[in-house]
N, C-alpha and C positions, 0 to 999 in steps of 0.2 A: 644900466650896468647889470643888474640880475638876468636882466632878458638875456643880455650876454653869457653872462656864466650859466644860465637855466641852459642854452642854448648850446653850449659848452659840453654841461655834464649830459645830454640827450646825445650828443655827437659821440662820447666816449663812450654811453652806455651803447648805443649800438656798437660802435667798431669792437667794442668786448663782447657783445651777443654774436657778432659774426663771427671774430676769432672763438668763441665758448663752439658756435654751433659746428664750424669748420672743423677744429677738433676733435668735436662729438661725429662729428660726421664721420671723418677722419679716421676714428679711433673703431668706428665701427666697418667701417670700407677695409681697413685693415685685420680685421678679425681679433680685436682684443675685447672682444665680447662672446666670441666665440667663431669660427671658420665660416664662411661661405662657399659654397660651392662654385667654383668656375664654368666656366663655359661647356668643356669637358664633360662636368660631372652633368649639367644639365640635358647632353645627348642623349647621355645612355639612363633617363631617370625610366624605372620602372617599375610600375606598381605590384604588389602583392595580389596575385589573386587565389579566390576561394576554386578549392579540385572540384570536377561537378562529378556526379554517378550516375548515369544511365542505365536505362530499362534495354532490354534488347530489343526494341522499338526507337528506342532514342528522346523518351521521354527522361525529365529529370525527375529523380527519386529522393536525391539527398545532395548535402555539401559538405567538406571538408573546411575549414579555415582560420587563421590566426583574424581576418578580419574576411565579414563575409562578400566576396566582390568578383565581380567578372569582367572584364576587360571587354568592350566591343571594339571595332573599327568604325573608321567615317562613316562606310556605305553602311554602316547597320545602326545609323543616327539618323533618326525621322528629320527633316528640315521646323516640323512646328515645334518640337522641342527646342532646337535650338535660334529659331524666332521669340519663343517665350523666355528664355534665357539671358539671350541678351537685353528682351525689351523690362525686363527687371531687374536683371543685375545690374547692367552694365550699358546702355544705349549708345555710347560712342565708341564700344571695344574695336569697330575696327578703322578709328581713325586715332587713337594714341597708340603709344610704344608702351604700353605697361603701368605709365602713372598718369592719371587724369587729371588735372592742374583746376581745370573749372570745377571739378567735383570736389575738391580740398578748400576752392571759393565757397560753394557753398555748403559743405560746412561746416566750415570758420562763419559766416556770415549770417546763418540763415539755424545752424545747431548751436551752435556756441554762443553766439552774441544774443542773438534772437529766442534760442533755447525751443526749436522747432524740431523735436525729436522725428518727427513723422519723413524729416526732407530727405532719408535717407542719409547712406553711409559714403563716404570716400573712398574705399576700395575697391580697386577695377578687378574683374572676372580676373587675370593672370595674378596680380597681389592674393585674391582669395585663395588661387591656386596653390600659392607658393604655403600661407600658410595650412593648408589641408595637408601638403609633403611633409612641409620640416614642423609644424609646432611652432608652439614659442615657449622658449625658457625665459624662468625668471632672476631677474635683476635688481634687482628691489626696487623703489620709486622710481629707477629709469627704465621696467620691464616694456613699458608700453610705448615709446618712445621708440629705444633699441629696436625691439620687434618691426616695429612701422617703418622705420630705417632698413634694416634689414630686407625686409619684403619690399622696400622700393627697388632697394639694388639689385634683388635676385630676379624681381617681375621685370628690372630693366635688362638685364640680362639673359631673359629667357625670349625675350622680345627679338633677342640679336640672334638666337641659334633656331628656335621653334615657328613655325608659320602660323598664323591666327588659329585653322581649324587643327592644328595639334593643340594647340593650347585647348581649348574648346575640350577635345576629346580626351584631354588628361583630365581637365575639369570634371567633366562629366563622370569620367573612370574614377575617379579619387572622393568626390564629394559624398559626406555623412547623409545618409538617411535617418536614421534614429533604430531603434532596434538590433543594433548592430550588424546594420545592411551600411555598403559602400558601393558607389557606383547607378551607374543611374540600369545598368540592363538588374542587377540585384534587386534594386527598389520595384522596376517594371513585377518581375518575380512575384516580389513578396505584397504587394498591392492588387496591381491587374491578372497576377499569374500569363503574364505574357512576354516575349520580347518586347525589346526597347522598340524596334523599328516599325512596330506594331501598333503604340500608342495612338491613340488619338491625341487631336488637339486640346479639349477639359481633361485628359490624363494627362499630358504632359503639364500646363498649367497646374493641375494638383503637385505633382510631385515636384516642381519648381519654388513653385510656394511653401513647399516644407524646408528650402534652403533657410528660409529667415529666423525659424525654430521651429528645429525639426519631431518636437515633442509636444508643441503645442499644439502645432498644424498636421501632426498625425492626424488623419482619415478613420483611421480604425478607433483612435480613441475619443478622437473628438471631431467629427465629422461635421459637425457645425462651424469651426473656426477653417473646417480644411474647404468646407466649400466657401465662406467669405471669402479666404485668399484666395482661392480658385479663380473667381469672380476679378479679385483684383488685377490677375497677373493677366484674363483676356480682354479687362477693359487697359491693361498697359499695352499690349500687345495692336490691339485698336487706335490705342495712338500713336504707336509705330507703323500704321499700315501695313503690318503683316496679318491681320484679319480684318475684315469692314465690324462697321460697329453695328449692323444687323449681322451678321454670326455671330458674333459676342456675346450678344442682348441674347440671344436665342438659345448657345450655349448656358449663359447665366441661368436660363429656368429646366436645365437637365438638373435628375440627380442624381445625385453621387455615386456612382456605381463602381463599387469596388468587387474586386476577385480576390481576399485576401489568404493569401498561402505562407504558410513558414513549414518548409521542409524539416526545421529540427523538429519543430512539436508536433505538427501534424502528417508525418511522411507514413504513406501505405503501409510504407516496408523498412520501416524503422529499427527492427530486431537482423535485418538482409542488410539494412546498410552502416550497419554497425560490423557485422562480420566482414563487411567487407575492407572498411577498415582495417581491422588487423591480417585479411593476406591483401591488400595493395601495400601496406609499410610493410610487412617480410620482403613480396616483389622487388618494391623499392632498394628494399637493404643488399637484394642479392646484385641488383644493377649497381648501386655503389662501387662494391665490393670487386667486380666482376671490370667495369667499365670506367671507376673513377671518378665516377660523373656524380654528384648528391644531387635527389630530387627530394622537395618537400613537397609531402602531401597537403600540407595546412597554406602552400604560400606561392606554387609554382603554379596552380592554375590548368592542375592535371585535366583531363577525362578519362574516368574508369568505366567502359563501356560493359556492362554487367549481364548474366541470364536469365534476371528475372523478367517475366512473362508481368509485366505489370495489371493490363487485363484481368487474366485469371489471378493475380493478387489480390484486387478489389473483391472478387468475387469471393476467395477463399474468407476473406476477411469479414466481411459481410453473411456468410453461414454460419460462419465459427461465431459472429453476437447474436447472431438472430438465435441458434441453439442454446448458447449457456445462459441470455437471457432467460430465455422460456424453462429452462431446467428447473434457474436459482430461484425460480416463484415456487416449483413443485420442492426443492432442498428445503427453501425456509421455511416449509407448512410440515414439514416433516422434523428437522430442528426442534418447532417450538413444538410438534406434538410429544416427541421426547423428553422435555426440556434440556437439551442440549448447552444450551448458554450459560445456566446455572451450574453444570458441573464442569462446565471449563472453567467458570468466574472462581470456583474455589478453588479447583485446581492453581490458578493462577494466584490466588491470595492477594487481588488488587483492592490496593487502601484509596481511600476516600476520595484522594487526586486523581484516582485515575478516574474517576465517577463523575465528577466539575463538567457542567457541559459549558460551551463554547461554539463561534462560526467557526467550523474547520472545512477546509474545501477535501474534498474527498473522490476520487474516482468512483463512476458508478457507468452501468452500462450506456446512460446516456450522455455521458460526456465526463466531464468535471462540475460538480455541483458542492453550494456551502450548505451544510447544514450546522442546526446545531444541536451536538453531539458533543460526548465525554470523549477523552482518551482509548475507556475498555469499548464504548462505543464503535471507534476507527478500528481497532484492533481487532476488536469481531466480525468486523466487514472485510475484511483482507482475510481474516483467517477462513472464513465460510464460503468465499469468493468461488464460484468456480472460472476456471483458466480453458481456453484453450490453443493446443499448436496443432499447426499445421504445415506437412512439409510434402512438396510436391517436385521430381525432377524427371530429368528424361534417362530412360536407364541405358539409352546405348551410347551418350555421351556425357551421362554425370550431371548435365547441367541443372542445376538448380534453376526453377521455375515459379515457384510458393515457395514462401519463409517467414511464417507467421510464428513468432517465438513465443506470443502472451497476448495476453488482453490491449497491453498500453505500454509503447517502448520506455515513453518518457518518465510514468509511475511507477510501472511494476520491471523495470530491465536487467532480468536476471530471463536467460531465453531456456524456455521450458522445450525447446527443440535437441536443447544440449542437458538436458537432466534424466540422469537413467533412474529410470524408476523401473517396476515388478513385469514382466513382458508379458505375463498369463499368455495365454491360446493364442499369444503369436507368433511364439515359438515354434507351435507343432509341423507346420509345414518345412521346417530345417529338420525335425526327428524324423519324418517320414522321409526326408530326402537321403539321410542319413541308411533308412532302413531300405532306399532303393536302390543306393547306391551300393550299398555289401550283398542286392540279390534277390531282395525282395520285389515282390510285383502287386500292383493295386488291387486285385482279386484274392490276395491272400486274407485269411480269416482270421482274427484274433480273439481274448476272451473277454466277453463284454459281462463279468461277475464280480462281484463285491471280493476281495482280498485284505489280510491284515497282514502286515510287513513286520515281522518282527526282528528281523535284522534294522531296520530302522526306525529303534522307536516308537515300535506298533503302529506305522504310518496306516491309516487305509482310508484311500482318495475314492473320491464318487464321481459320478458323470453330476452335471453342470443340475439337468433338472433331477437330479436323485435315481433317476432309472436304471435299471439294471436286472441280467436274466442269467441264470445258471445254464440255462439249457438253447443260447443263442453265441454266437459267433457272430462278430460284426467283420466284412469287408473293408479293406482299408480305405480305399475311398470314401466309402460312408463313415467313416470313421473319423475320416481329417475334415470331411466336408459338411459334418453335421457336431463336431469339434465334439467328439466322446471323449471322454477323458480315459475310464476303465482299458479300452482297447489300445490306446495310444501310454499307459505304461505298460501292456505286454510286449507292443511293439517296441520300447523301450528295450526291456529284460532281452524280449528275442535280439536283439541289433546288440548290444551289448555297450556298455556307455563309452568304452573308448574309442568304437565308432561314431557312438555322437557326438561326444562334446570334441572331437575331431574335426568333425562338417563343421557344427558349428563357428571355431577358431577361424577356418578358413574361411569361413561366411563373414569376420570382424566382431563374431560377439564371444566373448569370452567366457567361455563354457568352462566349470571348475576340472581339475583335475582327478578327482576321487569320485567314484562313484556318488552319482544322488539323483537317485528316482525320480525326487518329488521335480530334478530340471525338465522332465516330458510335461509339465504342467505349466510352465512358465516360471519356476521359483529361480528367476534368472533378472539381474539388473542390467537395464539396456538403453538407449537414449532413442528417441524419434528417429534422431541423423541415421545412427547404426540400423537401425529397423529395416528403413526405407530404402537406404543402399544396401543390406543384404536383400531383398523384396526383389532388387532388379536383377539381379542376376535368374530369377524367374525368368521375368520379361524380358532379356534380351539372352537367351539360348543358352545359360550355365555360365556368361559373361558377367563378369564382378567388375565394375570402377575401382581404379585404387583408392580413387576421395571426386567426390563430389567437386564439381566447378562450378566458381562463383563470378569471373571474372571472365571475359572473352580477351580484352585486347585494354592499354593503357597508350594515352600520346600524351604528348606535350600542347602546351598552350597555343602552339604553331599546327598541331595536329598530326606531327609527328611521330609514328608508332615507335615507343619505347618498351613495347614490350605485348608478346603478343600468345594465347593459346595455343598452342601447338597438337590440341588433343588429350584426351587422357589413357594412361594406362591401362589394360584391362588383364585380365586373369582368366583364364578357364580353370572353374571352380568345380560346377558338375555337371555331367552328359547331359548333351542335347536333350535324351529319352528324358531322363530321371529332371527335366527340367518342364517337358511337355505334359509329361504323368501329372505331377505338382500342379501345376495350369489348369489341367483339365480338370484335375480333383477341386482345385478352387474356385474355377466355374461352374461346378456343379455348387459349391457352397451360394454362390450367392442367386444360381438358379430352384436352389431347394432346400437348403441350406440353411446357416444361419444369418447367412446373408441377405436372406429373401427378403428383406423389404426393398434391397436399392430395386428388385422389380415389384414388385408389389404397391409401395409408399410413393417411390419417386419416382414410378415409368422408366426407368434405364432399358432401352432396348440392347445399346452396345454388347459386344462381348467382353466379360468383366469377368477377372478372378479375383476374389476378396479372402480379406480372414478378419472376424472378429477379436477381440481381447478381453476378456474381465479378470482383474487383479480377485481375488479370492475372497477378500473384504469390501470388495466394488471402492478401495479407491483409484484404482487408475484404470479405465474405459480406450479401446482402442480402437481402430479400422485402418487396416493395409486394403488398398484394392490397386488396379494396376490393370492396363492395357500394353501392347508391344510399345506403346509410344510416351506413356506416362504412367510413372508409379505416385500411388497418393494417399500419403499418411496422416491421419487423425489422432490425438492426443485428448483427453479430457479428464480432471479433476481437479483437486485442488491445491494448492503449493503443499498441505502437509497432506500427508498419505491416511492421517490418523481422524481428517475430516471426509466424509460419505456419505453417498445414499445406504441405505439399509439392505436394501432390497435393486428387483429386477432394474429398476427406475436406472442405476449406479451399471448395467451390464454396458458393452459394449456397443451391441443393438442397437438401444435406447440412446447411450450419450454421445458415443462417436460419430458410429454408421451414419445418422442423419446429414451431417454435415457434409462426408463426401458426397450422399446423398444431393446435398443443392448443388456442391459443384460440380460435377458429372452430368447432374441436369442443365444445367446453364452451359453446359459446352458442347452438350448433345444442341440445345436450341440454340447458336452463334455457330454459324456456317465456317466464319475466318478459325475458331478454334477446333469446332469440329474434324478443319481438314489437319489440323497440327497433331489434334490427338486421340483421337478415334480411330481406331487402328483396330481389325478384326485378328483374331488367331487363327495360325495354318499351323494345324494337327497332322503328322503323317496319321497315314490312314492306321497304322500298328496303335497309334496312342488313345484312339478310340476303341477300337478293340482290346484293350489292355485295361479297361473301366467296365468293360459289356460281362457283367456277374452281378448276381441278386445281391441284396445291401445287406443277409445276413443267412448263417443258416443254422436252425435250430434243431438239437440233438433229438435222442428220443425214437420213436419209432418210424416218422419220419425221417428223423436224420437216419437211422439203421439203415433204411433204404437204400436214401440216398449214398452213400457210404457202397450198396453194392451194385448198383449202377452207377457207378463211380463219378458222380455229382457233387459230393461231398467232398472236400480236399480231406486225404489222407493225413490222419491227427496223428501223426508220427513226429520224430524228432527234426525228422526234414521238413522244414516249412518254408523251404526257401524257393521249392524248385514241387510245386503240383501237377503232374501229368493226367487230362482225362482223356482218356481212351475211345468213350463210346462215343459216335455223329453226336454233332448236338441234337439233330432233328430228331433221332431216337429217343433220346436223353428225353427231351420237352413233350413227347408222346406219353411216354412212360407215368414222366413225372408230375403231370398234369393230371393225370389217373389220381395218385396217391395224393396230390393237393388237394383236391376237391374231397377227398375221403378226411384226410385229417387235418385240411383247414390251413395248408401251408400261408405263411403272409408273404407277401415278394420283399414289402416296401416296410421298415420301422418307420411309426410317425414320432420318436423320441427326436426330443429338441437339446442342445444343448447348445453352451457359448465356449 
């Protein structure tokens, strides 16, 4: 009798399990747990991917992204990845429809009853899929149930619309690597620094293996658990017969060999592709706007094909630490010989916590390092820090080439390419331009003697090394190309400032309105960018860019051009002549010049026109130098203006000049960039001739002479317009008579910055 009624309540408790589960099932096929997607929706599923940024080589520089990912095709899927794929996830994917009925055998039999963690999981490659798309929400004690429900019906359903190897290649496009990489060309990236299609077989086994957990079996952190899986997934592979088990074994005893790259922390051009950022979203906003159409930059999978020269990025980069390293040893020996730190520490009035040392990881020329240090500790290493930028473009089309904003995108990204600071002596080749343009000619003489201004302030400005002569006249050319100061505020006074700060304007730097002297000296704020693109209008014949180019062309995911350069605007700013004058005056600067170490230090044969800069207090050090085919700007010191060298160490010389110095060498020695930027100057023949006059000429009894063999420019009010008369070959008969009597010098050996 009980067997019966035992037999009874068993029959009922099932037919109530099956109606509870049909229900459940039921209830969830019908979306009262939440919607599923139709057939429909599963056509058009498509993933998110990360915008890439290209170099004008077509390397990758940077990425954009709400999740970081890139979408490949079939043909750009190596076959051993997705041999390793299956023989680990999934070994019978391409003989079910989506749910694997033996894999739910075992385990229920073999994890659950037996409690054999190891025998693996019940979800097929398309089920993992679906949860990688949607998620799973939760439900309270039915979350895990629902979910698995769910991803049965959407894997069976994706079965009915997708073909195995879409499946496969959504898979691969959508799965977590850890890090916040998605996708397997992403992971190839940020691992091997390769394409996917490119993997090998133990690569592709690596990064398959970090499906199971993708934080444990990271390679970069744990490199020991990543090569055990490694191992696992080509002895799985081996018994799938997609490798023999001599390759396996053989693979098994390589190691590990990662390439690992992450574009946000360690990209070249970290400070360039941040800019560039903000004009592809303007671009973007104006295509909106224009066409209708929204593209996101974080999620559509753009490519921003860009003008940096990645190449000579590396290079720039690598001069720019190799300099401020070697600097910041000669700054700190100098600091503590001052004691420098103790009258900032009061200055600052840091109480006892700031003094607590601690591990603090810190930026330091060699990377990122812990030490341990206090609070006022970190704080004096950033404040003492020297920086520097560099900005490098082509002046007949804008395009930026170098854009090196700081030390460290990811630490310090505040881009010191965009901070105007003090311009000293790099200004003066825009006052001379100024004073060529109203009529002045390079052979004109100015006065190279001490003055006190008493209209402003009792100003009275010295030349750089203190030198100076009552009874000399310096040439302007010698003047700009040996950066006199004394001579270049008469040329001021004579030009009259609303001729200068006129040029100026039109040059992009904003020259004050009311007269001030002390602007022929650099008492001007100015930014690298502004500098470098007024510089080119030099080098490309009186032509000014409206704005530097960052961007060449933008497509879509498809490779579609949605937007594309068209050129940039240019300006005729100032005559050809008065552009060739300036050139040749500044190749004399760095052939005699203040320039003269880029020949002297760093062998530059090229033809180079440069100009130094030193801020007055030596905090901000400069170097413009420039060919017809590249202008190349130097920045150095340090975030506050109120931290310096003391002395010569802090000129321009010294901190800037070296730096173009290695990159100009390094492009002189690389044939490929040599032919991009090494470019000679064509002088008409007038503009060498318009330089051919002694560097100064001294009054006195000599000068009397000179004065009446009319060698001498007439010191009259007109000094715009000098007519001499006599042959020169008479002139130099004559005048070589009276040199030899009273000692004429042709050449000043006065230096200045």
């Amino acid at each position: 009798m009980w067997v019966k009624r035992l037999l009874k309540y068993l029959v009922g408790f099932f037919i109530l399990s099956l109606l509870f589960l049909g229900l459940f099932l039921g209830s969830v096929y019908i979306g009262i747990f939440g919607p599923l997607p139709d057939k429909q929706d599963l056509i058009g599923i498509t993933n998110e991917q990360a915008s890439l940024v290209l170099s004008n080589n077509g390397n990758l520089i940077g990425k954009y992204f709400a999740e970081n990912r890139t979408n490949i095709s079939w043909e750009e899927t190596p076959q051993n990845l997705v041999d390793a794929l299956i023989a680990t996830e999934d070994k019978r994917f391409f003989e079910h429809q989506g749910i694997d009925s033996r894999s739910y055998l075992r385990v229920f039999f073999k994890t659950i009853l037996l409690g054999n963690k190891s025998s693996g999981g019940g979800s097929t490659i398309t089920q993992q899929l679906v949860k990688n798309l949607y998620g799973r929400n939760s439900h309270s004690f039915l979350s895990m149930p629902v979910s698995k429900v769910k991803e049965a019906i959407i894997a069976s359903r994706m079965e009915d619309v997708l073909s195995k190897e879409e499946i496969i290649l959504l898979y691969l496009n959508s799965v977590p690597f850890g890090e916040e990489v998605y996708g397997i060309q992403a992971a190839a990236k940020r691992y091997f620094d390769k394409n996917a299609i490119d993997l090998k077989v133990e690569e592709s086994a690596v990064l398959v293996g970090m499906l199971k957990a993708n934080t444990y079996y990271n390679p970069r952190l744990h490199p020991d658990h990543a090569t055990n899986r490694r191992n696992q997934v080509l002895d799985l592979m081996a018994n799938e017969d997609f490798i023999t088990v001599e390759k396996a074994n053989k693979l098994k005893e390589s190691v590990l060999d990662l390439n690992y790259t992450n574009y946000q922390l360690e990209s070249e051009a970290g400070y360039f592709v941040y800019q560039v950022k903000k004009r592809a979203n303007a671009i973007l906003e104006d295509l909106q706007n224009s066409q209708d159409k929204p593209y996101s930059l974080k999620k559509d999978g753009l490519r921003i094909y860009t003008t940096i020269d990645i190449k000579l990025q590396k290079i720039a980069n690598k001069a720019a630490l190799k300099q401020i390293s070697r600097m910041q040893v000669l700054l700190d020996k100098e600091l503590a010989q001052y004691g420098t730190r103790k009258k900032w520490e009061k200055i600052k009035n840091l109480d006892s916590d700031w003094k607590k040392k601690e591990n603090r990881a810190i930026l330091t020329f060699n990377g990122i390092e812990t030490q341990n240090i206090s609070k006022a500790d970190s704080l004096w290493h950033y404040y003492k820090m020297l920086n520097a930028a560099v900005l490098a473009t082509d002046p007949n089309t804008g395009a930026v080439l170098v854009w090196t904003g700081g030390n460290n995108f990811r630490y310090l990204p505040y881009d010191l390419i965009l901070a105007e600071r003090q311009m000293a002596s790099t200004i003066k080749p825009f006052i001379y331009t100024a004073a060529l343009e109203a009529g002045f000619e390079p052979c004109n003489y100015f006065d190279n003697s001490l003055k006190e201004y008493e209209d402003y302030e009792n100003w009275k400005p010295e030349n750089y090394d203190k030198s100076h002569s009552e009874e000399m006249k310096v040439a302007m050319w010698y003047a700009l190309s040996h950066s006199l100061n004394l001579p270049t505020v008469d040329l001021y006074f004579e030009t009259g400032h609303e001729e200068v700060a006129n040029t100026c304007r039109r040059l992009g730097l904003d020259a004050p309105y009311e007269e001030t002297p002390s602007l022929a000296l650099g008492a001007l704020d100015a930014s690298l960018y502004d500098i470098v693109k007024a510089y080119g209008s030099f080098a490309n014949n009186g032509f000014l860019v409206d704005e530097l180019i960052m961007i060449e062309k933008i497509t879509d995911a498809n490779g579609q051009i949605i937007y594309e350069n068209k050129g940039v605007e240019k300006s005729k700013i100032i005559t050809s002549t008065t552009s060739e004058q300036i050139t040749a005056m500044l190749e004399l600067a760095i052939n005699e010049g203040t320039g003269i170490r880029m020949r002297n230090t760093y062998g530059i044969k090229t033809d180079l026109a440069g100009k130094t800069g030193t801020a007055q207090n030596y905090s901000d050090a400069w170097f413009i130098s420039y060919t017809p085919s590249i202008v190349l700007g130097t920045w150095v010191g340090a975030r506050s203006p109120k931290m310096h060298f003391r002395g010569g160490l802090g000129s321009g010389s010294s901190l800037a000049l070296p730096i173009s110095g290695e990159i100009i060498s390094s492009i002189e020695k690389q044939s490929s960039l040599k032919r991009k930027y090494i470019t000679n100057f064509s002088f008409a023949a007038e503009t060498t001739v318009a330089i051919d006059c002694d560097a100064f000429w001294e009054k006195g009894v000599t000068g009397a002479f000179n004065r009446f063999i009319g060698t001498e420019p007439n010191d009259t009010d007109d000094k715009k317009s000098q007519d001499i008369e006599k042959p020169k070959e008479e002139r130099n008969k004559v005048q070589k008579f009276f040199d030899n009597i009273f000692g004429k010098k042709k050449r000043s050996k006065n230096k200045a910055n």
